[in-house]
C-alpha positions as semicolon CSV with decimal commas, in nm:
position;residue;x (nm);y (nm);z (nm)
1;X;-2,577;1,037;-5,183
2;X;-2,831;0,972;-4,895
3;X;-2,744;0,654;-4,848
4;X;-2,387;0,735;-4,806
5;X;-2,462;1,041;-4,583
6;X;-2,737;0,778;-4,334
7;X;-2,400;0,540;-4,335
8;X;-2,164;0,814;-4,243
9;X;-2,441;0,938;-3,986
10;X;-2,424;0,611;-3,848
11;X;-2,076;0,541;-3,819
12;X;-1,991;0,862;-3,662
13;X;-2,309;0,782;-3,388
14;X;-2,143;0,453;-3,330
15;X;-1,796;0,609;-3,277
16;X;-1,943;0,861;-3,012
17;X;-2,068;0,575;-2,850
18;X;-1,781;0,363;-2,834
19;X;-1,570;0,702;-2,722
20;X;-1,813;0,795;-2,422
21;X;-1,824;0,416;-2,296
22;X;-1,463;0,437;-2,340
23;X;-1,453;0,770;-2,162
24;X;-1,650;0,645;-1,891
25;X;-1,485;0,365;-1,805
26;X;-1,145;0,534;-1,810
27;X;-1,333;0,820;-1,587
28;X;-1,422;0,548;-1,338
29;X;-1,117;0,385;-1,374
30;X;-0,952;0,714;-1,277
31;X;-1,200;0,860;-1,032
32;X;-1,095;0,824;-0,665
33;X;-1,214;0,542;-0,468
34;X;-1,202;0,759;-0,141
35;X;-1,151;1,081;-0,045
36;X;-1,036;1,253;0,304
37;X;-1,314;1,532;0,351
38;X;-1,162;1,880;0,361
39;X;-1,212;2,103;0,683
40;X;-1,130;2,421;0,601
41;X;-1,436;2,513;0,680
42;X;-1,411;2,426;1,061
43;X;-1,255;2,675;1,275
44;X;-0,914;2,571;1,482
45;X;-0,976;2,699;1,817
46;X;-0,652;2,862;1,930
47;X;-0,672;2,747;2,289
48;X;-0,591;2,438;2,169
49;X;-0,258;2,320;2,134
50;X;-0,178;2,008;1,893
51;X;0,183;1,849;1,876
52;X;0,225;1,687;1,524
53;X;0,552;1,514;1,631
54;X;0,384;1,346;1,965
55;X;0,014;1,293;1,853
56;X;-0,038;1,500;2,177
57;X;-0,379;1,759;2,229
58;X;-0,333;2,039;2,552
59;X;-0,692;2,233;2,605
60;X;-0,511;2,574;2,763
61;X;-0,776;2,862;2,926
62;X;-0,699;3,087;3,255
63;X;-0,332;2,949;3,299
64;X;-0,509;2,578;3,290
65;X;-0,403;2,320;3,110
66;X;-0,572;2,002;3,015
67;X;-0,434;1,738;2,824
68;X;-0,643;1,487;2,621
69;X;-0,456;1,144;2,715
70;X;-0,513;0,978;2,353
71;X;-0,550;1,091;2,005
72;X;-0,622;0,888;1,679
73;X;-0,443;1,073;1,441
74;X;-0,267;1,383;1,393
75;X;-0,540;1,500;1,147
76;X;-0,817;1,646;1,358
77;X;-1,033;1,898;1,475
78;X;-1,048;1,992;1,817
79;X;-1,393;2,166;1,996
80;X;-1,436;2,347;2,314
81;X;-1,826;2,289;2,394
82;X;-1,973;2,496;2,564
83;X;-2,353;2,464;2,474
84;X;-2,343;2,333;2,155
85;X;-2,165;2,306;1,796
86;X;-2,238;2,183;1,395
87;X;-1,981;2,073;1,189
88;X;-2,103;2,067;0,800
89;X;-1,937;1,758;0,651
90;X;-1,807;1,799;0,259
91;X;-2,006;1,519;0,121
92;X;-1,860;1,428;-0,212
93;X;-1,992;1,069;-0,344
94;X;-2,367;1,000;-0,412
95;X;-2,520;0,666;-0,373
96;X;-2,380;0,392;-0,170
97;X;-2,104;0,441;0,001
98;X;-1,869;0,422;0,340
99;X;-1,759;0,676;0,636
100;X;-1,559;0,679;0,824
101;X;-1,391;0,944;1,154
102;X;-1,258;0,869;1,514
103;X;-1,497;1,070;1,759
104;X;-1,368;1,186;2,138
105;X;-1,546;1,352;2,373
106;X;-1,574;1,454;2,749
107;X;-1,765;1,642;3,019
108;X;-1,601;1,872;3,195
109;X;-1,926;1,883;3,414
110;X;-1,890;1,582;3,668
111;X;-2,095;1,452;3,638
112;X;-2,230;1,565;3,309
113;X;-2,284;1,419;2,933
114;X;-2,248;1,500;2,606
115;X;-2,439;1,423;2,312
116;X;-2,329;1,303;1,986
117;X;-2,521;1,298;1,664
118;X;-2,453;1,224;1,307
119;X;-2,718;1,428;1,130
120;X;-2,813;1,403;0,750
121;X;-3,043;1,668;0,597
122;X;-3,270;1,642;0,289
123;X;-3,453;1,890;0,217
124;X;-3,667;1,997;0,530
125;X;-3,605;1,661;0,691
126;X;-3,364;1,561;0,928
127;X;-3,245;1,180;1,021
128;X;-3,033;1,069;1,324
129;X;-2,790;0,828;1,152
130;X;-2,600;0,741;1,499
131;X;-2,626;0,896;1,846
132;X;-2,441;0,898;2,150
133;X;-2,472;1,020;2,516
134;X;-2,263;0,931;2,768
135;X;-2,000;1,131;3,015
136;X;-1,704;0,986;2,796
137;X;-1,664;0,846;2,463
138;X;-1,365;0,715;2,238
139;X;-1,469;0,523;1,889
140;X;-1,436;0,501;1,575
141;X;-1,762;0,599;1,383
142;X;-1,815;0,407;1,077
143;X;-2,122;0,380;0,846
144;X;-2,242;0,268;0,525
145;X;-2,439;0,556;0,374
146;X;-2,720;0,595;0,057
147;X;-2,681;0,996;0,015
148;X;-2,843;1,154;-0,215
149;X;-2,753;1,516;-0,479
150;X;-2,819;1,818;-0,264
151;X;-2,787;1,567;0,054
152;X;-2,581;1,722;0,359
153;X;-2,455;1,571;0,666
154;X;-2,329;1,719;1,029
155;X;-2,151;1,647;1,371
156;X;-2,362;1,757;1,591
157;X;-2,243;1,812;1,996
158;X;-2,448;1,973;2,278
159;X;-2,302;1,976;2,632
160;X;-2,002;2,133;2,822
161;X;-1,640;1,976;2,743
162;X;-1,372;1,918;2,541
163;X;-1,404;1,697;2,211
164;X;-1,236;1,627;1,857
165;X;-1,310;1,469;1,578
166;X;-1,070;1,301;1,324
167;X;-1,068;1,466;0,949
168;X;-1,373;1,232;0,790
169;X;-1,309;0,988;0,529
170;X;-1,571;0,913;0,258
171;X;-1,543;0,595;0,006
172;X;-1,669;0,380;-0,232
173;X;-1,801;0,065;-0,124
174;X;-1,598;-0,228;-0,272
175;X;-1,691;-0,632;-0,287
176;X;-1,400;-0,833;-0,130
177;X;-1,298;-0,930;-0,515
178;X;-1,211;-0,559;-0,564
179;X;-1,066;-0,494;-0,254
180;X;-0,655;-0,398;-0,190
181;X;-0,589;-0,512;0,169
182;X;-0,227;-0,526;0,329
183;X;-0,206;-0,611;0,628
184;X;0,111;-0,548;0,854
185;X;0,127;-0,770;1,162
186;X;0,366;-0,699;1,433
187;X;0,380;-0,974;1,713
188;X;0,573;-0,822;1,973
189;X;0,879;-1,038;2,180
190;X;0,884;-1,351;1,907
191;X;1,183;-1,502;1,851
192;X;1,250;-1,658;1,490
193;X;1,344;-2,014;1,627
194;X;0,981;-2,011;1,761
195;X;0,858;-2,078;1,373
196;X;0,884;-2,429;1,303
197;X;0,976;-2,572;1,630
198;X;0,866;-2,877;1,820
199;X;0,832;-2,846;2,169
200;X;0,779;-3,167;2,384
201;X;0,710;-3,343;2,027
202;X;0,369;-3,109;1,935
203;X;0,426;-2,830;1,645
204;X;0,479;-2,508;1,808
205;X;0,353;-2,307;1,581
206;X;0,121;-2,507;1,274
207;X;-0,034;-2,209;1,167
208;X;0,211;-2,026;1,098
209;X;0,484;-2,284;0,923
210;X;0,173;-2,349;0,711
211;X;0,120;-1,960;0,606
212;X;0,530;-1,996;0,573
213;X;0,551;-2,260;0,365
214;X;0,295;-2,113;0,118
215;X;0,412;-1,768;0,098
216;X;0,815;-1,618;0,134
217;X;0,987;-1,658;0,441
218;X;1,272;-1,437;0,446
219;X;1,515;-1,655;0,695
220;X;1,739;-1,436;0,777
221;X;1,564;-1,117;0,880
222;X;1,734;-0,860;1,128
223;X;1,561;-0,592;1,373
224;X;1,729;-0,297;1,407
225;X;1,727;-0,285;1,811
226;X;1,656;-0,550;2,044
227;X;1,387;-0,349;2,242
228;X;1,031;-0,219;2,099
229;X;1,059;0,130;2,089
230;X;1,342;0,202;1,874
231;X;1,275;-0,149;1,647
232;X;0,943;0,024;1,539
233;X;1,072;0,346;1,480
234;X;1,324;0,204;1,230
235;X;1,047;0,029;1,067
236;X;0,790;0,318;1,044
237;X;1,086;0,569;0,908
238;X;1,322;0,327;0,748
239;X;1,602;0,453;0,898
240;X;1,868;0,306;1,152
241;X;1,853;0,423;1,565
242;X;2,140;0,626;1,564
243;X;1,991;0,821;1,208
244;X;1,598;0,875;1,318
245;X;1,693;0,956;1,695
246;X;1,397;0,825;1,872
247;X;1,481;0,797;2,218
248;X;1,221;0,747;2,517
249;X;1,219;1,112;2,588
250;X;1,229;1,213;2,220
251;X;0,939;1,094;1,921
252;X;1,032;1,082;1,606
253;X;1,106;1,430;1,450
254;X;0,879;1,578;1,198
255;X;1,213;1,610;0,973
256;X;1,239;1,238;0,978
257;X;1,056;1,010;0,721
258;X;0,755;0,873;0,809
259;X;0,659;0,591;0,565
260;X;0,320;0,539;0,627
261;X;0,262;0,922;0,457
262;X;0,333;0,783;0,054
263;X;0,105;0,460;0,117
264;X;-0,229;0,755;0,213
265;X;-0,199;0,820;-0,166
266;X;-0,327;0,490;-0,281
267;X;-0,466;0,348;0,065
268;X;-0,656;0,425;0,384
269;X;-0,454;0,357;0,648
270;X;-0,526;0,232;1,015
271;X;-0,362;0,131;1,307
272;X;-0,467;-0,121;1,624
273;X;-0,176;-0,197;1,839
274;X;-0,081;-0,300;2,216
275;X;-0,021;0,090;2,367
276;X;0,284;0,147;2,584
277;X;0,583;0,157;2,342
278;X;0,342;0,134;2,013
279;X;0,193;0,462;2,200
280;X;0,165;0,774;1,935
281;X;0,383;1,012;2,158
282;X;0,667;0,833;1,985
283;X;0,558;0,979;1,622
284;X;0,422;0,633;1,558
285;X;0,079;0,786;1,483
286;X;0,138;0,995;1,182
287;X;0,008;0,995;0,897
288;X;-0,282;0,743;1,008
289;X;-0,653;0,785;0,950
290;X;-0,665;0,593;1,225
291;X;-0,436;0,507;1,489
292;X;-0,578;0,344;1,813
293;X;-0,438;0,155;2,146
294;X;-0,639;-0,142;2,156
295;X;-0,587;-0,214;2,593
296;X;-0,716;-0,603;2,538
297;X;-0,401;-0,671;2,355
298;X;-0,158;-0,554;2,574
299;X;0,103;-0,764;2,793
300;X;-0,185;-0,824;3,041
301;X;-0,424;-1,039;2,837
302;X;-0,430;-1,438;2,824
303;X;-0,614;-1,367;2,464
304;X;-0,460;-1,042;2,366
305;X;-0,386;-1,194;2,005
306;X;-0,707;-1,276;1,951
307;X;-0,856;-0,975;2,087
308;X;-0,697;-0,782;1,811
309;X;-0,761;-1,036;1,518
310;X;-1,184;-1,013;1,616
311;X;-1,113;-0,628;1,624
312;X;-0,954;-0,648;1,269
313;X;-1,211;-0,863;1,112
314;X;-1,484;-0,647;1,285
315;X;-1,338;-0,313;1,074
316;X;-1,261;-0,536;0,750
317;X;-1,591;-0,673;0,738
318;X;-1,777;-0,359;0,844
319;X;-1,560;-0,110;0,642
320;X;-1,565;-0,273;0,278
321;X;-1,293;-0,034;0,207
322;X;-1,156;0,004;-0,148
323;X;-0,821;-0,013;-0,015
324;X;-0,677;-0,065;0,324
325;X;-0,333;-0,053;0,444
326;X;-0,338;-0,205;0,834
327;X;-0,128;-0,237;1,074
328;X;-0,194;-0,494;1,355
329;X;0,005;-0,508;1,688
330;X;0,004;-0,775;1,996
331;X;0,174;-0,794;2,295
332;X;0,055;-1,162;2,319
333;X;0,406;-1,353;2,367
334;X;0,523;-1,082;2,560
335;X;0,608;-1,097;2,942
336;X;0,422;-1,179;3,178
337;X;0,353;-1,502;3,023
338;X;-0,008;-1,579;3,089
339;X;-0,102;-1,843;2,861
340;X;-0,481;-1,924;2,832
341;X;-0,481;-2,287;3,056
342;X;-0,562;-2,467;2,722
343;X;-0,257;-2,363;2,540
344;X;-0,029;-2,441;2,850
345;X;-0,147;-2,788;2,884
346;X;-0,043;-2,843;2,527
347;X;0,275;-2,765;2,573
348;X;0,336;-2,866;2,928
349;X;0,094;-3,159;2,946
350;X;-0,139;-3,098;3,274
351;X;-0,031;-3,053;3,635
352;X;0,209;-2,803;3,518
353;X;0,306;-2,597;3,806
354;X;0,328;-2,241;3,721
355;X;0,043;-2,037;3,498
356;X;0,163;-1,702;3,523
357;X;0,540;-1,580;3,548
358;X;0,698;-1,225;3,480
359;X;1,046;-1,238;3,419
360;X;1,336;-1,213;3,621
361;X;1,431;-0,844;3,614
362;X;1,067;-0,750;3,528
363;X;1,057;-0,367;3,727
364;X;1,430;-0,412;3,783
365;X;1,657;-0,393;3,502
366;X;1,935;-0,432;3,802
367;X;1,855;-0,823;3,785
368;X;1,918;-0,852;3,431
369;X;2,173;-1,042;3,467
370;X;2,067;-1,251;3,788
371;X;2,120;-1,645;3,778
372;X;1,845;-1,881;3,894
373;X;1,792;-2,196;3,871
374;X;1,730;-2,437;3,583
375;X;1,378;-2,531;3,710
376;X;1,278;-2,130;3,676
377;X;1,451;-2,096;3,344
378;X;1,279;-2,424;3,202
379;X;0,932;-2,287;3,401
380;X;0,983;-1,915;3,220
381;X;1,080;-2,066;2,875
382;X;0,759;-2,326;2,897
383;X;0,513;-2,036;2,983
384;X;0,664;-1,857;2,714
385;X;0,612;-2,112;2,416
386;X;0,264;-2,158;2,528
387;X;0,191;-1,801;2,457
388;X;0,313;-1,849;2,128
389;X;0,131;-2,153;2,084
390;X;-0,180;-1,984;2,169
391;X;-0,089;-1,687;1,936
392;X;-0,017;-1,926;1,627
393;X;-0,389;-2,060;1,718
394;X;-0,507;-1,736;1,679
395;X;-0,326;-1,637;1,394
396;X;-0,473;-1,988;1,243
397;X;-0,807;-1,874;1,260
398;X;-0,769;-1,515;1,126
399;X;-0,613;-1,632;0,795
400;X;-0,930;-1,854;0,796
401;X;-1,145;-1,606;0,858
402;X;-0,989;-1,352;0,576
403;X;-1,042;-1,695;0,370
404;X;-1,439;-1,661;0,449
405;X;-1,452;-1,331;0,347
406;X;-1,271;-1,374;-0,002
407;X;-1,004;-1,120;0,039
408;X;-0,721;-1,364;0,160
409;X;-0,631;-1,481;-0,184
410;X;-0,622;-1,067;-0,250
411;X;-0,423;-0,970;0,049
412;X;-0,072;-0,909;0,104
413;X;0,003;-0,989;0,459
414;X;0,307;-0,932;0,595
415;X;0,422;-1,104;0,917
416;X;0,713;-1,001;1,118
417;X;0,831;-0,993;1,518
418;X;1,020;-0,668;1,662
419;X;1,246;-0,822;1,883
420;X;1,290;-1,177;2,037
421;X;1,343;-1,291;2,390
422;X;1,634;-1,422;2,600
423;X;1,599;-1,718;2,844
424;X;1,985;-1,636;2,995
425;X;2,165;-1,842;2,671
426;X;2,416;-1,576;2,674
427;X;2,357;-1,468;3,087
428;X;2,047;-1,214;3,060
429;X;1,675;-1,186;3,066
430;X;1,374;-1,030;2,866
431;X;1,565;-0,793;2,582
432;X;1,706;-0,451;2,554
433;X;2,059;-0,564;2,673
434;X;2,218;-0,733;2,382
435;X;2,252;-0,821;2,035
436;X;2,253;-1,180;1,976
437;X;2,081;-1,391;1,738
438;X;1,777;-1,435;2,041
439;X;1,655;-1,097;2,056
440;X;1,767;-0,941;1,721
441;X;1,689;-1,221;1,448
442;X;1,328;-1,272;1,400
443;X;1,034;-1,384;1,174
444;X;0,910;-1,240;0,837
445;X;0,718;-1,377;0,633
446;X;0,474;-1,174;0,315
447;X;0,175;-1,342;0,157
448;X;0,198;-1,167;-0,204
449;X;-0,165;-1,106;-0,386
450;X;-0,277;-1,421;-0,625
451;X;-0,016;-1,599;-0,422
452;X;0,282;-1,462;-0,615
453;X;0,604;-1,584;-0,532
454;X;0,487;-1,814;-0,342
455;X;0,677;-2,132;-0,136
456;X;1,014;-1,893;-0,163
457;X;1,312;-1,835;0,100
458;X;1,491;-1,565;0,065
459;X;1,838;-1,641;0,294
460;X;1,989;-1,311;0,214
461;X;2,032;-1,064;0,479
462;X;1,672;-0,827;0,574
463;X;1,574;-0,614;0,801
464;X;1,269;-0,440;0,976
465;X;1,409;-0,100;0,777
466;X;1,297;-0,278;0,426
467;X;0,985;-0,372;0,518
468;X;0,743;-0,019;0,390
469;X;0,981;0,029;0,104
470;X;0,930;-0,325;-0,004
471;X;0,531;-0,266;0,046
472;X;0,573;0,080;-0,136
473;X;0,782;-0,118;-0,452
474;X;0,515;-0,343;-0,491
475;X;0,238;-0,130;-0,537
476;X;0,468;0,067;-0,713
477;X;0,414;0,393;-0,474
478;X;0,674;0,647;-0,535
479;X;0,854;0,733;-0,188
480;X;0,935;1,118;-0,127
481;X;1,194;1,225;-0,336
482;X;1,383;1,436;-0,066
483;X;1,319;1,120;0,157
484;X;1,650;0,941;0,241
485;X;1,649;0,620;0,418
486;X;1,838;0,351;0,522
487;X;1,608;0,041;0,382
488;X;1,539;-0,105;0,097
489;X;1,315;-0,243;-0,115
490;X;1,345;-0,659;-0,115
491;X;1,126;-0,709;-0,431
492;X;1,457;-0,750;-0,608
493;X;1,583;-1,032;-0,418
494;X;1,211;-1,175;-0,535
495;X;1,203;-1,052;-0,921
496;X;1,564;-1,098;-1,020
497;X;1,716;-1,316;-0,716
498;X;1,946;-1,079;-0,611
499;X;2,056;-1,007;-0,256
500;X;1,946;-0,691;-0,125
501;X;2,190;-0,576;0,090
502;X;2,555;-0,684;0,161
503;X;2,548;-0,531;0,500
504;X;2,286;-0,464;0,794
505;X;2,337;-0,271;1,126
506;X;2,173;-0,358;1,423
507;X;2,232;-0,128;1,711
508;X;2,166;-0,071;2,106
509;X;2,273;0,283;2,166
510;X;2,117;0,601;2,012
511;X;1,798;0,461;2,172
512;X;1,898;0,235;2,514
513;X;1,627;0,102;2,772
514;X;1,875;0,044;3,086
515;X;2,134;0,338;3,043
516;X;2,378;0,105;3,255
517;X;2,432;-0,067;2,986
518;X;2,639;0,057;2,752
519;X;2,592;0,106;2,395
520;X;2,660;-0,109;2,151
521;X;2,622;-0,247;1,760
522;X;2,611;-0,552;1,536
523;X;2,725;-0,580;1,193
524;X;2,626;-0,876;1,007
525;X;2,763;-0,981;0,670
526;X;2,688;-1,251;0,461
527;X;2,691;-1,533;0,751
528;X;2,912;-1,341;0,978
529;X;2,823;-1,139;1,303
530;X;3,038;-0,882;1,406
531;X;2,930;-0,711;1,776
532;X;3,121;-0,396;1,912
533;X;3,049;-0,340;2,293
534;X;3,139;-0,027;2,421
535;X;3,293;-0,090;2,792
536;X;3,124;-0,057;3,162
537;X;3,219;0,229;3,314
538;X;3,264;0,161;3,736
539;X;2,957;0,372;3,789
540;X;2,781;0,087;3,585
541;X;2,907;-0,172;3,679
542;X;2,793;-0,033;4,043
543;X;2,455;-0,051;3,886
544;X;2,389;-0,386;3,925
545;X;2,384;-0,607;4,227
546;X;2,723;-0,798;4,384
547;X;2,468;-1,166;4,265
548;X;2,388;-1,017;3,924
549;X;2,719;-0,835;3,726
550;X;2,746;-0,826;3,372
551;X;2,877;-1,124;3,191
552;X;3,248;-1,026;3,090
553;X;3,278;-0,993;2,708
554;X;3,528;-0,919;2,513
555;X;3,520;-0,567;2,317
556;X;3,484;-0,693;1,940
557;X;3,264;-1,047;1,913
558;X;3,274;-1,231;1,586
559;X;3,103;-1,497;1,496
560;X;3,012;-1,766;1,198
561;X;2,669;-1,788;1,201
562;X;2,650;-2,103;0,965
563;X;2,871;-2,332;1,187
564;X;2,805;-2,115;1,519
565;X;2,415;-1,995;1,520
566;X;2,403;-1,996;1,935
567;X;2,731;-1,749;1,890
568;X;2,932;-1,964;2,151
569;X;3,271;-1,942;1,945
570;X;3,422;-1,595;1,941
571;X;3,651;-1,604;1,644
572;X;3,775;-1,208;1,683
573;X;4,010;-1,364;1,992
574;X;4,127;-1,694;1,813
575;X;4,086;-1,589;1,384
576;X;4,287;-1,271;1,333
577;X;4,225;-1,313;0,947
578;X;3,883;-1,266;0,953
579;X;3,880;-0,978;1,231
580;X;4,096;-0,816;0,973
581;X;3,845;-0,833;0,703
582;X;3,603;-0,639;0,930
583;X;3,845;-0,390;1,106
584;X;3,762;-0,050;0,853
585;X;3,395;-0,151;0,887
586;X;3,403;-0,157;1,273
587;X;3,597;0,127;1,251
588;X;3,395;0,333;1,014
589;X;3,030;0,247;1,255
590;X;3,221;0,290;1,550
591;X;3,307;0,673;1,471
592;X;2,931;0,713;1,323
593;X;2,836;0,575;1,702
594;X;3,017;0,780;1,886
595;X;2,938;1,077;1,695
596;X;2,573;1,009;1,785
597;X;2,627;0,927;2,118
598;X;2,798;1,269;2,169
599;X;2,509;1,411;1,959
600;X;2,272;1,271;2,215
601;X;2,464;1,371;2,567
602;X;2,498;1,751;2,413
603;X;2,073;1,715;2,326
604;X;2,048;1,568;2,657
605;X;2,269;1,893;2,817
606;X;2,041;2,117;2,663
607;X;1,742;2,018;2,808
608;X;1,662;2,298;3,079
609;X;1,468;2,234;3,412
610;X;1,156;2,374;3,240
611;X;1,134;2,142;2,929
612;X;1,180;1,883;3,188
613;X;0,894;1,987;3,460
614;X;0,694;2,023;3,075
615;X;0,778;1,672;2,968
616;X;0,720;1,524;3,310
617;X;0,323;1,668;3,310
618;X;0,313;1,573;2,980
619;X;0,362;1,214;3,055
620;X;0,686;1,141;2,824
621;X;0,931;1,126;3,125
């Protein structure tokens, strides 16, 4: 009887065991990996005035106002100073372990400072983990921390000026070979018949027909506009230009889907792009932890590609973050073309003439459609490849740095260009003003994790809109339920080789650049291009100089892309059979257009003086 009791005694010790271990491993398993801090503790000062749908901060006292040009993300905390002020941090992890918030500050004393400190307290004893003191500041604070139970850590500010704070993140520390990374890369102004071309017999891009060939090029991938501001606002919300109304007076409403919000459940999420039309004011900020205008990237810089690849592998490496959703933005191909000299002789061979051009109706959408001659169109086009040479360079050596750091193979990247770029095939310059293949078809490309799928094209029709629900599919995120959007996930066209769509809309008109030119839309279908342009009016046509009118078109342009990919043959005046297939679709988007339009001009109506004189001093007009 003893003996049985000692065995039973045993057995049941070994099954507690084997339950806890499981228990703790499915508690680990299930425990967060990071956690945004909560503030409720910090008090919202009301002279402050935040605007969720512009990423915009106004400081208001005695009928002032003073506007904070820049902030990181929507979630933060903004602080008058006016001597000094704490702010107790929630610290929720113990052990090793990351941090992460976007600090701002200035003196309103000129010339005055402000100090900064990150303060941890144990015990009696106090340590300066960073410090700051400067007139102006703007940076992302990140540190890897060893905290220990009954540990506590503060901001710290003394000085006189205005300051904020984004809402802090804390994590767990991860090794590369636990890590979820994607990586969104937006190169702004590429054309798709830049990948795999040969100019003057030398690869134009290597780099990237490499990371094509390996991965899943999707060939025949669509932006929804053919200028920046309303292509990214279709891919952050999913939604068409004439459905999520961004226009360059108006961001993106807080009504409208943001997609970035369902990925903050699974990842951290941060943002380095170009400014100017990637600027938050258009809504593009939300729902970051981090969302921040990186200036050496911009249109300006020789190396602005590889500017923001250094920054990206500076946070990576630095942040170890368990998971990491981040979305990378260059103006680096985008006028004026400023190749670095090395790149241009490349292309050009050396002795070539020009090393920087803007082009034509740069500052003067009135020469849009100006003629020169063939030596300044070859001269544009050359400076222009050379860009994208040097870009693919960079690219080259940020996949083989993510190889160094063993989180490639992990990684899903996903590669993709807003808009493309017209050297006056179809009589205009730069983008904005049409819809042909040049400036509306354009690269993607997606690395899966472990390499899945790869060496796959997809030739079915995609689009900028199906990008974030394809990301959110994969890593099987649940999008809002009351969230209805035009894209659509592309993982089936992967898993079961079905087409994703049977139809895609590409669109100047909700959202227009030059407003002399009038709106119009592309459908495409299977390999067929259908383009409705709405007509001139006089007072547009009066718009642009006597040298520089508008090409004539017809109204309705349709085209077979598989025997016709310049789009020289316009079959709507010769082929009567196929313009009939299309007729109730053209119809059908034509009404949805012109409802919008009409939408837009009563918005626009509405608009009094003041909102106006309030925009203007606000900066969005």
């Amino acid at each position: 009887m003893m003996e049985r009791k000692r065995v039973y005694l045993f057995i049941t010790l070994l099954v507690g065991i084997v339950l806890g271990y499981a228990s703790f491993r499915f508690f680990i398993h299930r425990a967060p990996s990071f956690l945004r801090l909560d503030t409720h503790l910090w008090r919202f000062d009301p002279r402050f005035h935040l605007d969720r749908e512009t990423s915009r901060l106004e400081f208001v006292r005695d009928g002032n106002r003073t506007r904070i040009p820049v902030i990181s993300s929507n979630e933060i905390h903004p602080l008058f100073l006016r001597n000094e002020a704490t702010l107790p941090i929630d610290w929720r992890f113990q052990g090793n372990s990351g941090f992460f918030s976007h600090i701002y500050f200035e003196s309103l004393n000129k010339p005055g400072k402000i100090r900064f400190a990150l303060i941890r307290q144990r015990g009696r004893e106090r340590k300066c983990l960073e410090y700051v003191e400067t007139e102006k500041a703007d940076f992302s604070l990140m540190k890897q921390l060893d905290l220990r139970k009954g540990d506590r850590l503060y901001f710290h500010f003394q000085g006189y000026g205005l300051a904020y704070v984004s809402r802090p993140v804390q994590y767990r520390l991860q090794a590369p070979k636990k890590q979820k990374l994607v990586i969104l890369i937006g190169v702004d102004t590429l054309r798709a018949d830049c990948i795999g071309r040969t100019v003057n017999g030398r690869p134009l891009t290597p780099h990237i027909d490499r990371f094509a060939a390996e991965n899943v090029r999707f060939s025949r991938a669509y932006a929804q506009s053919s200028w920046t501001i309303p292509s990214f606002a279709s891919l952050f919300s999913g939604l068409y230009g004439d459905h999520h109304q961004v226009t360059i007076q108006n961001p993106l409403s807080l009504k409208k889907p943001h997609l970035v919000k369902p990925l903050t459940e699974k990842f951290l999420t941060f943002g380095i792009h170009g400014g100017l039309g990637l600027d938050g004011r258009w809504g593009f900020a939300r729902n970051f932890d981090d969302y921040q205008e990186l200036p050496q990237t911009g249109p300006l810089y020789p190396r602005g590609g590889e500017s923001l690849f250094q920054k990206a592998m500076e946070m990576i490496r630095a942040g170890r973050f368990p998971s990491l959703f981040l979305f990378l933005h260059t103006y680096q191909v985008h006028a004026p073309y400023t190749p670095p000299k090395e790149y241009l002789s490349a292309i050009a061979g050396p002795g070539f003439p020009e090393s920087r051009l803007d082009v034509v109706n740069s500052g003067k959408p009135e020469l849009t459609y100006l003629p020169v001659d063939g030596q300044k169109r070859e001269a544009l086009q050359t400076l222009y490849f050379a860009e994208v040479h040097a870009f693919d360079d960079f690219f080259g050596r940020f996949l083989a740095e993510l190889k160094t750091t063993g989180l490639y193979d992990r990684a899903m990247i996903v590669f993709l260009g807003d808009h493309g770029e017209e050297f006056f095939e179809h009589g205009g310059w730069a983008h904005s003003h049409s819809l042909y293949e040049e400036l509306i078809h354009v690269p993607l490309i997606v690395k899966f994790p472990g390499g899945e799928f790869s060496g796959r094209t997809i030739s079915g029709l995609s689009g900028l809109i199906d990008i974030l629900p394809t990301i959110l599919d994969y890593w099987e995120i649940p999008p809002d339920a009351n969230m209805k959007i035009d894209g659509v996930s592309l993982m089936p066209a992967l898993r079961e080789n079905q087409d994703a769509r049977s139809l895609l809309i590409s669109s100047n008109s909700y959202c227009r650049y030059i407003d002399a030119i009038p709106p119009r839309f592309a459908l495409l279908r299977g390999m067929e291009k259908c383009i409705f342009n709405f007509p001139f009016s006089p007072a547009d046509i009066d718009f642009f100089p006597s040298d520089a009118k508008p090409p004539a078109v017809l109204e309705t342009e349709l085209f077979a892309l598989d025997g016709d990919p310049a789009e020289r043959i316009n079959l709507a005046a010769s082929d009567t059979g196929r313009l009939n297939a299309w007729k109730s679709l053209l119809l059908e988007w034509q009404k949805k257009v012109g409802k919008a339009m009409q939408r837009k001009a009563r918005q626009d109506d509405e608009q009094t003086e003041e909102s106006r004189r309030k925009l203007k001093s606000l900066g969005y007009i």
